[in-house]
N, C-alpha and C positions, 0 to 999 in steps of 0.2 A: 448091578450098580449100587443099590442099597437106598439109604436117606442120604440125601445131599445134603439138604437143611434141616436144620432143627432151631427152629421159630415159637419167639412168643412172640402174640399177637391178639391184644385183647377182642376182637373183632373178630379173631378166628377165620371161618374162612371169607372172603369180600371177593370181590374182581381183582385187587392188588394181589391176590395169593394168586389165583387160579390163571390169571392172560398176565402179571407184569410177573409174577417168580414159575408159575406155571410152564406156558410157553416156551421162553427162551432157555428152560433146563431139561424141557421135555417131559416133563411128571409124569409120570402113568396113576399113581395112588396116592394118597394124601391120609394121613393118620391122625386124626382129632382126638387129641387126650384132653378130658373133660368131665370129671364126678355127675353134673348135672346133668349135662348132653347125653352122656353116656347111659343114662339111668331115664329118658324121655324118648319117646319114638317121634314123639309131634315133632321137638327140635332136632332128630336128627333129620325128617323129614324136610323141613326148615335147608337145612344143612346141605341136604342132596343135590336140591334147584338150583345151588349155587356152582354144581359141578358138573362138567361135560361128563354124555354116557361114557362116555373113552375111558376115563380115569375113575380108576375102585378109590371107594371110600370108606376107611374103616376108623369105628366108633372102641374110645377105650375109658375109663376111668383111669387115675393115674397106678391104684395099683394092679390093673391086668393089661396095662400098656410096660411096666417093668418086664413082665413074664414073656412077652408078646415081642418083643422089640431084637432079642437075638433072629427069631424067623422073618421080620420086615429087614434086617439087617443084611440077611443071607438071600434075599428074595432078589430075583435077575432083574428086578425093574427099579425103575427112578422112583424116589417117593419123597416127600416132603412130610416133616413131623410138626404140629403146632400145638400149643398148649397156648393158653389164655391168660394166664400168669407166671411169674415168677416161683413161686412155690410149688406150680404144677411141676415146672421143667427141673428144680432143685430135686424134686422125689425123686425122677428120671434118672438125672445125676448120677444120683444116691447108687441105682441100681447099673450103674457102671456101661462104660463105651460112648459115652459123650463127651465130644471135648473140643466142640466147639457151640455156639450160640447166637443167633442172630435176632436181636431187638426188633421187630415189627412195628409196630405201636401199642404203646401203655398210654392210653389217651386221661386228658384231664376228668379229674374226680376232687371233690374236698378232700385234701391233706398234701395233695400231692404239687411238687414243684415243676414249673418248665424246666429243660434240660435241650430238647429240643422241640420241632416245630410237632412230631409223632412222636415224641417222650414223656411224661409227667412221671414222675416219681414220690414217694414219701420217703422218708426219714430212715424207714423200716425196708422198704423195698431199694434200696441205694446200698445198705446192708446185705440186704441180700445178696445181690448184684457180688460186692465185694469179695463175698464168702464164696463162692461160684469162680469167680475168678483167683479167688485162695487154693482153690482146688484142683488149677491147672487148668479151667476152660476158660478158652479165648470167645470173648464175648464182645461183639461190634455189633451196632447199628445201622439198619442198612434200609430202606422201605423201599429200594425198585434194583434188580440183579446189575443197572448201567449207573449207581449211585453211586461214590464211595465208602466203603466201609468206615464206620467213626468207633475208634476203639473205645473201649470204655472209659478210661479217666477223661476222654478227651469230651463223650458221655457227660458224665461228672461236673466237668468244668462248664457246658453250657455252649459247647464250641461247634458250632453248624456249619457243613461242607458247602 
């Protein structure tokens, strides 16, 4: 089956990934791409409590989740990919076969603007965003599998399902 999704989500993994995107697609694996996390036992420790024994969890930094992601790709199980930023998931990108992207939440920080209720953005990350979807990836917003997807410009405009 491969990765279904491919999620930014600054919160990484919560209960919303694991019982509201988890369950109802069946996950078996979840792949956290993450420089920090990847590089910490404590947080991935952290990281583990948060997921059923069922479902394998694997830790990457964004450039050995590049190298890594043809055999999760090929792999007979359900997986879900998340990264924590925008700049994570652009590297990904970069490293080819994604071509789609699903907004999680980018929760409120100084700089950043509402867009919706689980969106904040800056100036530079709406950029981003753009550039990503210049690229040929289809990019919505979605925070639970029974919500409607919100395309990006609609993103953009501030416009809540």
């Amino acid at each position: 089956m491969s990765i279904l999704l491919y999620r930014i989500d600054d919160r990484l993994i919560h209960g919303q990934v694991v019982v509201g995107w988890g369950q109802p697609l069946d996950i078996e694996f979840i792949v956290l791409v993450d420089d920090v996390v990847a590089a910490s036992d404590w947080e991935q420790e952290l990281y583990r409590m948060g997921v059923p024994p069922e479902m394998d969890l694997y830790f990457h930094s964004a450039a050995s989740a590049v190298s890594a992601l043809p055999g999760y790709r090929a792999d007979g199980r359900r997986g879900i990919l998340l990264t924590g930023d925008i700049d994570t998931m652009r590297r990904l990108v970069d490293g080819g076969g994604i071509d789609a992207v699903n907004i999680g939440g980018i929760h409120a920080k100084a700089g950043r603007s509402p867009r919706m209720r689980y969106v904040f953005l800056s100036a530079e990350e709406e950029t981003a965003l753009r550039d990503l979807a210049a690229l040929g990836v289809t990019i919505t917003a979605q925070d639970v599998p029974n919500a409607r997807p919100v395309a990006l410009n609609e993103v953009l405009a501030g416009v809540e399902p």
